[in-house]
C-alpha positions, -999 to +999 in steps of 0.1 A: +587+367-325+554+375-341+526+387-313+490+389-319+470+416-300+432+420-301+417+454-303+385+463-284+375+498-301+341+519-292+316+518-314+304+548-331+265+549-324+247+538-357+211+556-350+188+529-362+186+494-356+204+479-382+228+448-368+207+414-354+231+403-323+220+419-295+253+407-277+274+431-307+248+462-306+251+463-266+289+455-261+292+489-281+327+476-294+338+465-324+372+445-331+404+447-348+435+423-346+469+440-341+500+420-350+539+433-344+573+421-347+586+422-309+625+409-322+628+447-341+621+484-323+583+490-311+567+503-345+557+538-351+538+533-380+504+511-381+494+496-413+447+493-409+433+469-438+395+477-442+366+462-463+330+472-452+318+433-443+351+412-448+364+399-413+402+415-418+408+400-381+419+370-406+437+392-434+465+370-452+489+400-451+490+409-414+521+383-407+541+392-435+535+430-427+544+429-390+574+407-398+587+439-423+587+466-387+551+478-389+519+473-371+492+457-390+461+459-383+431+441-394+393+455-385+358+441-383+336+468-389+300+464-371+286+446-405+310+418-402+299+388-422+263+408-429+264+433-455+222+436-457+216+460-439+247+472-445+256+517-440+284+527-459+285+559-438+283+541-406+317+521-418+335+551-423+327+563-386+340+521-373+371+532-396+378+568-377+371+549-344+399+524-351+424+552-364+417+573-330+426+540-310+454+537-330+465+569-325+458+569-286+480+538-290+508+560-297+513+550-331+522+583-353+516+572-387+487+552-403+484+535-437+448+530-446+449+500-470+414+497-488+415+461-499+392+442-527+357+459-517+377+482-488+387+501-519+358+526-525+354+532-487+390+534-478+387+561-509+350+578-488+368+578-454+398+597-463+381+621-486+356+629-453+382+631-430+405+653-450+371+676-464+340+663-438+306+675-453+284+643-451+254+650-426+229+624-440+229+591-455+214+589-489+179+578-478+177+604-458+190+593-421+213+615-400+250+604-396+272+631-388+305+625-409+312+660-412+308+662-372+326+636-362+362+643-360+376+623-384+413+620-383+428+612-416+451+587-425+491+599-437+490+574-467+463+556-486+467+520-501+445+507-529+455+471-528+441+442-552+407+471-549+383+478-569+368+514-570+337+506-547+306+479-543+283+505-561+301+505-595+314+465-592+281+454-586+260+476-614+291+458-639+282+428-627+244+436-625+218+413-650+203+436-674+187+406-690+165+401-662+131+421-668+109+411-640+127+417-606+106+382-593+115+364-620+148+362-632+146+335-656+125+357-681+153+372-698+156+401-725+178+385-754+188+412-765+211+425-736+217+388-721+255+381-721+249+342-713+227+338-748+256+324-774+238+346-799+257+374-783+290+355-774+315+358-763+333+370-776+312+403-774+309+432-803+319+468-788+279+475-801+264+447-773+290+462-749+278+495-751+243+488-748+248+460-717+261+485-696+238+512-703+209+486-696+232+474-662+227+511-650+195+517-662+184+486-641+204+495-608+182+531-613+152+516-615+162+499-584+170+528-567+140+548-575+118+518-564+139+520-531+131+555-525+093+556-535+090+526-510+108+544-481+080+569-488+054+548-488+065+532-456+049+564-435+011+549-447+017+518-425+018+544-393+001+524-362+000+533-325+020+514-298+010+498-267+024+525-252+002+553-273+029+567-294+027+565-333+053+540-347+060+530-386+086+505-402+115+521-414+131+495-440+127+467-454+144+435-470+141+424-505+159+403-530+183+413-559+188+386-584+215+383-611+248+401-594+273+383-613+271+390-654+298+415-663+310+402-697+347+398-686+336+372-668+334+355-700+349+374-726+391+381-716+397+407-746+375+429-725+393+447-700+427+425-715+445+406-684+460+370-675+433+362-656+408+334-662+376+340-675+351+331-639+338+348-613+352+346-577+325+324-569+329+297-598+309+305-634+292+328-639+260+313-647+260+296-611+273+326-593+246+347-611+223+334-590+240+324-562+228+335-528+262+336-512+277+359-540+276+395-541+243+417-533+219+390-532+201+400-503+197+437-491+173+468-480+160+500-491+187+519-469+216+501-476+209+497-508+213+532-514+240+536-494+259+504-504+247+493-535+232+524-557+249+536-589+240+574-584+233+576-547+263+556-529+292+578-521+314+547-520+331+551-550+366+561-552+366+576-590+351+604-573+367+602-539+400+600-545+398+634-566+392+652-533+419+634-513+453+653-505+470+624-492+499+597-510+484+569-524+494+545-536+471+519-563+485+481-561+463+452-585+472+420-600+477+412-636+453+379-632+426+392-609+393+384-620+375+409-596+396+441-596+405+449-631+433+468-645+406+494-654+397+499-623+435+507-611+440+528-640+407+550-636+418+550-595+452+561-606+441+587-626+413+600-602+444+611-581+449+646-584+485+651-575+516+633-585+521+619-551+508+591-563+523+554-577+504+523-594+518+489-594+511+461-611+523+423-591+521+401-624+501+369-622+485+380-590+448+368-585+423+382-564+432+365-532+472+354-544+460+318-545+484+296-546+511+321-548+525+334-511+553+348-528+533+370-545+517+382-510+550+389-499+560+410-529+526+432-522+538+432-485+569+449-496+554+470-510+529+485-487+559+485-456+578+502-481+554+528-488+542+530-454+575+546-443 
């Protein structure tokens, strides 16, 4: 029989004010869900799925992996559900705090699987625990990664990931747009949903769409900084006589969902349709719920920045001593089979294996044997 177990785990302190619920900040916890198989042996080995804002409590593959002798784990980090204000850094330390409960917990070996956007920081957490030097956040902020005792993981899964928000998003980043405050004045000339353009796209428009893509997330990112700055003018005393400022603040990022293999399927070449994960990508674009929409100068250098996020697990992974193992789907419209192959070859040792689970999508939708097959995999690899 299956059992379900929740996980009350101490919060690593954050150092700012950066989560709304009072209730969440003061219970200093956040959660996880552990499920095991109490028919077989009690479990040595505990499988933790991750994502920086996805509530894994819920994780599709936590039945199917307890029922194959492990403990699976799915976590909540502090940002659950809220990614604008969102500290990558501050996700790796809810990470180490769930893989020192686990460990009290008596399990001896844990599988860190990074899924879908858990790739790039399953990729940052493992790196800093195996080599710790992080001491700041990008803006600036203290967060002592390297201080922090971070015990690594004793395998590393890349499952249905890609290589971290930072990168995913500047691909699917509008270039077209020109004015951040109006993003229906468009440059035609870098605007993948003119049909002057395509699809299907020349290699020429390609090239110059994602150089534009990161030349807008820069200008972002330099705008994010020079207002952090500026911040310090608006200095005012308190009530109480002490001098007090604001720190950060929101703003709005439109057109997150135009990388041309959205539209264009001999880009990037796969069996997956040509959409987003949020319908087309015209609608998405623009769509508040989809990805990035709403952020703020500190975590958007942290979470979303092409040259400041650490995030990204191209570079990560290259530092990282541990197995791992890189599992995507041939008909994933999200995590492409570039992003496994550039993962996969990021690793630099051969104790390493890519698979790919043909005509799996992004979530396995409509296909639970597929699940299972990934399931398999990962209890295989975990021992």
């Amino acid at each position: 029989m299956l059992s379900r177990e929740l996980l009350p785990i101490p919060m690593p302190p954050g150092g700012r004010l950066d989560i709304n619920s009072g209730v969440a900040r003061l219970s200093g916890k956040i959660w996880a869900v552990l499920w095991k198989d109490d028919r077989q042996p009690p479990p040595d080995t505990a499988v933790l799925i991750v994502h920086p804002a996805s509530n894994f409590m819920g994780h599709y593959a936590l039945e199917s992996l307890a029922a194959r002798g492990v403990a699976a784990v799915g976590l909540a980090t502090r940002y659950v559900g809220n990614d604008s204000a969102l500290i990558m850094e501050n996700c790796v330390l809810d990470i180490g705090a769930a893989i020192r409960h686990l460990r009290e917990l008596g399990y001896q070996r844990v599988v860190l699987v990074g899924n879908s956007g858990g790739g790039g920081l399953a990729a940052l957490y493992q790196e800093q625990a195996e080599n710790p030097t992080i001491t700041h956040t990008p803006a600036g902020d203290p967060v002592d990664l390297a201080g922090a005792g971070l015990l690594p993981a004793d395998k590393l899964v890349m499952a249905m990931a890609h290589p971290g928000r930072a990168v995913v998003y500047t691909e699917g980043l509008d270039p077209a747009i020109v004015d951040e405050h109006r993003p229906f004045d468009r440059d035609p000339s870098v605007d993948m949903f003119d049909p002057a353009n395509g699809p299907a796209y020349s290699e020429e428009f390609v090239r110059r769409y994602r150089a534009a893509q990161i030349a807008r997330n820069r200008k972002i990112s330099d705008w994010a900084l020079q207002r952090i700055q500026e911040l310090r003018d608006h200095t005012r005393e308190s009530p109480s006589g002490e001098k007090e400022a604001p720190d950060d603040l929101p703003f709005v990022v439109h057109g997150t969902a135009a990388d041309p293999r959205f539209l264009d399927p001999s880009i990037d070449p796969s069996d997956r349709e040509t959409r987003t994960l949020w319908g087309s990508p015209w609608v998405a674009n623009f769509q508040p719920a989809s990805l990035g929409h709403l952020t703020s100068l500190r975590s958007w250098l942290s979470q979303w920045s092409y040259d400041h996020s650490r995030a990204n697990a191209y570079k990560a992974l290259a530092h990282v001593e541990a197995p791992v193992m890189v599992v995507y789907g041939s008909a994933d419209c999200a995590a492409f089979p570039s992003h496994a192959h550039n993962m996969y070859r990021a690793i630099a040792h051969d104790r390493r294996e890519m698979v790919e689970i043909k005509g799996a999508d992004h979530y396995f939708q409509g296909r639970p044997d597929l699940v299972e097959t990934m399931c398999d995999l990962v209890a295989d690899w975990s021992r």
